[in-house]
N, C-alpha and C positions, 0 to 999 in steps of 0.2 A: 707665433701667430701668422698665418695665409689670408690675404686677401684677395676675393676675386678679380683676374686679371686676366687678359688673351697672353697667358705664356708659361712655360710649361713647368717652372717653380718658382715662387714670390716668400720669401721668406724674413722677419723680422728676430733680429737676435738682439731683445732690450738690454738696461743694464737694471740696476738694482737701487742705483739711485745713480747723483752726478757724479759722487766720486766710489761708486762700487763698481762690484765685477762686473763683466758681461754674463747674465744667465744661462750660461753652457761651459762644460766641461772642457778643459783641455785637449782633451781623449774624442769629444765628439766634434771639438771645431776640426780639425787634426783628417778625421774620416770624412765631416763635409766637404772639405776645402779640396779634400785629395778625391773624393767622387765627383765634383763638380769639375774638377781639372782648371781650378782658379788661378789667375796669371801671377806671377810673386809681386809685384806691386801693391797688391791686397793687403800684403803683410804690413807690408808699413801702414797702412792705414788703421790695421788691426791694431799695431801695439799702439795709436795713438788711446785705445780705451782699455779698461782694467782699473783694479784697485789703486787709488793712490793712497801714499802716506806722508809726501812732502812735496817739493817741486817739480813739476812735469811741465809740455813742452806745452802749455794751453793756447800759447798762441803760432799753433803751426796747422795751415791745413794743406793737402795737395789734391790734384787732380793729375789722370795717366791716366793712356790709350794704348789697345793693342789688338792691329788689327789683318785679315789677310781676306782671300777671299771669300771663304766657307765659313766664317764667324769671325765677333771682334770681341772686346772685353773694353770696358772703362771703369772711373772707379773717383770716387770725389769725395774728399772729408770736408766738409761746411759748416762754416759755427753761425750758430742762431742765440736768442735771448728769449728767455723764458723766465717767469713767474716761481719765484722759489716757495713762498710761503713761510719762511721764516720772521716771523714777526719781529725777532729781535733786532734784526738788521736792521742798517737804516736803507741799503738800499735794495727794491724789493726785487732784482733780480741777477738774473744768475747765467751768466756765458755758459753755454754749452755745444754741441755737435752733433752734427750725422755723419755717420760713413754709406756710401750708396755705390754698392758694386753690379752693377749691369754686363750681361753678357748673352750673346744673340749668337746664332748659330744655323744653318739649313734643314740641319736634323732634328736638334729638341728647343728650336724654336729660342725666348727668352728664359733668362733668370736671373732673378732680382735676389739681393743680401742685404737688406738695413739693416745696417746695425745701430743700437739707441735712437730708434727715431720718435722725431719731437712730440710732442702734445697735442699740438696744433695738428699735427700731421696723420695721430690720429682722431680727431675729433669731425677735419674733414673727410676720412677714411670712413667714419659711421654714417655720414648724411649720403654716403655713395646708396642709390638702392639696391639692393641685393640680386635685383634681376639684371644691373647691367655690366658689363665686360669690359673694365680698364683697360687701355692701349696700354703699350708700354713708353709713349711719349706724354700719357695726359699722367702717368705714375711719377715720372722727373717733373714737371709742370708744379703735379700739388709738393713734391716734396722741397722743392724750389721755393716757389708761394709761400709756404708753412715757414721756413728756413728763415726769409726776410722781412713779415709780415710785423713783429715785432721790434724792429729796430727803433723806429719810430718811439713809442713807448717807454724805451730804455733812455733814449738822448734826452725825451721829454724831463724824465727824473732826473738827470745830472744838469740840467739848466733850469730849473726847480730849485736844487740844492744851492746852484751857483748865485741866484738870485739872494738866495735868504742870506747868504753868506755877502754876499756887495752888499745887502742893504745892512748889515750886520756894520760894516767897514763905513759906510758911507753916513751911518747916523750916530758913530761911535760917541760917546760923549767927552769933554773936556775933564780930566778929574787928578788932583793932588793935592796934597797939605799947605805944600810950600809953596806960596804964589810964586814962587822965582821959579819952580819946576813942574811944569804943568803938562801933561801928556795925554793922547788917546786912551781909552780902556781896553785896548787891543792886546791881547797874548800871544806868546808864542804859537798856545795850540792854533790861535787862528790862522797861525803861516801852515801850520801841518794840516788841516783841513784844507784847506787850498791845495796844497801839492798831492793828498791822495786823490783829491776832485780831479787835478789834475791830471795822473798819473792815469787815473781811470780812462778819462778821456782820450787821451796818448794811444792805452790801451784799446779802444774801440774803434780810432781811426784806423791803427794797422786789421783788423777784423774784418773791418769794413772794405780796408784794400783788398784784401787776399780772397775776401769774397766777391769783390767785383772782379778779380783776373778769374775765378773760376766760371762766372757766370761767361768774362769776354771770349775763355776756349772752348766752353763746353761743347758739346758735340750730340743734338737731340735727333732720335729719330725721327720722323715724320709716320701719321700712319701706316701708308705704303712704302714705306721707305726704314724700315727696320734693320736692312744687310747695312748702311750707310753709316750706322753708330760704328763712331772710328775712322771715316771716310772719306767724311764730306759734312756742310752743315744746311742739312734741309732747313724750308722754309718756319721752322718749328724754333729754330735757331733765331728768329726775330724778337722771340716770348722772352728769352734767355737777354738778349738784349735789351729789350725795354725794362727788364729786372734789374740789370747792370744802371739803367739812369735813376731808377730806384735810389738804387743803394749808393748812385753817385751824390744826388739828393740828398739824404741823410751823411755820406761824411762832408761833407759843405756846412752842413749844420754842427758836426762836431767837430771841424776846423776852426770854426767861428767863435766855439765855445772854447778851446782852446785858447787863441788869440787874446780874448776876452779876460780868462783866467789868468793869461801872463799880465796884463795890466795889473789887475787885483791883488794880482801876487805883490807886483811893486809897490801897488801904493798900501798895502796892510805892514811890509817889512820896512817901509818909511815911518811908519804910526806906532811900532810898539816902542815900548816904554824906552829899550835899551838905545834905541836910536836915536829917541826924544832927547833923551840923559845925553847924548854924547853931540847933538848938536845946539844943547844948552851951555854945555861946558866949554 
């Protein structure tokens, strides 16, 4: 899929879901990669997608520059959160990523390579009107936008979960046979709900880190200022920043909930039965 844009190839390489292939062959990523004269850095961002079938590196992203006079090349894998749709889950979404290779030159201008890009990112791509002519800095802008737009959403659902579970702890009832040994109705499962709450949360802080470093280097072009990508950080470089307090924002709020969660943790593994048992004894 091409969208219109001021540069002389814009190209989107989806995948087939989150955990499928990329939709293109071996054989023709191979000819694009080697006609476009793409820098090797690419590569690694490339195998970060493909089919999986057990543990991959889900929580790695990078960003790299490469640049000289006559053209430069960049290149940024970003994870976002999105909307799975799977009902059965309990939670309703799903870490995923872009890869976004930019490269600028004197001769054939821009060319852009998403690879898997979000949902979000095209639903803003439609509302674009067809008669107008994307820069190639307002193309980083919305993929950026679309990329963080949702984190919000996601933290909301894990301190949603976190709630039901403390009030779960917190109104536990008194119950036993034997009035001599009386304890919470607290289970062990309720320690293991807590630590994947946990876990999760862990999980989305570092997310959120490595997306805020890619926001603090990125490197935007400005309108007039397209040779620059790799340079220097035009004025454009600001947008990129105020995305960064964003998303500073949001891990503040999943630090907290963290924090939160190590209480709950303690006072649930104080309350189950085994503990009850061993400080009646």
């Amino acid at each position: 899929m091409r969208q219109k844009v001021n540069a002389s190839a814009n190209s989107f390489i989806p995948q087939q879901y989150s955990w499928g292939r990329l939709l293109i062959s071996h054989e023709a990523t191979c000819k694009l990669l080697t006609y476009l004269q793409v820098f090797p850095a690419f590569i690694d961002t490339l195998r970060a997608f493909g089919e999986r079938t057990g543990f991959e590196e889900d929580t790695h992203s990078e960003i790299a520059f490469q640049g000289n006079e006559s053209s430069s090349e960049s290149v940024y894998l970003i994870k976002h959160a999105e909307r799975h749709g799977r009902k059965e889950l309990k939670n309703p979404w799903s870490i995923r990523q872009m890869g976004v290779y930019h490269k600028v030159d004197n001769k054939n201008g821009d060319t852009f390579l998403i690879l898997n890009p979000s949902n979000s990112y095209r639903r803003r791509l439609k509302r674009v009107p067809k008669s107008s002519v994307l820069e190639p800095w307002e193309i980083h802008m919305m993929l950026l936008t679309s990329a963080m737009q949702n984190w919000r959403g996601c933290i909301t659902s894990l301190e949603r979960d976190y709630e039901t579970m403390k009030a779960r702890t917190h109104l536990s009832e008194i119950v036993g046979d034997d009035p001599d040994i009386r304890y919470h109705n607290i289970r062990y499962h309720d320690i293991q709900d807590v630590q994947v709450l946990q876990d999760q949360c862990l999980k989305l802080c570092h997310l959120l880190k490595t997306n805020r470093t890619i926001l603090q280097n990125i490197r935007l072009p400005g309108p007039q200022q397209a040779l620059d990508l790799g340079l220097s950080i035009p004025t454009n470089g600001d947008f990129a920043s105020r995305l960064a307090v964003n998303v500073k924002l949001q891990l503040h709020r999943a630090s907290t909930l963290l924090m939160r969660l190590d209480g709950t943790l303690g006072l649930v593994g104080h309350l189950t039965p085994e503990k009850a048992l061993l400080r009646q004894k």
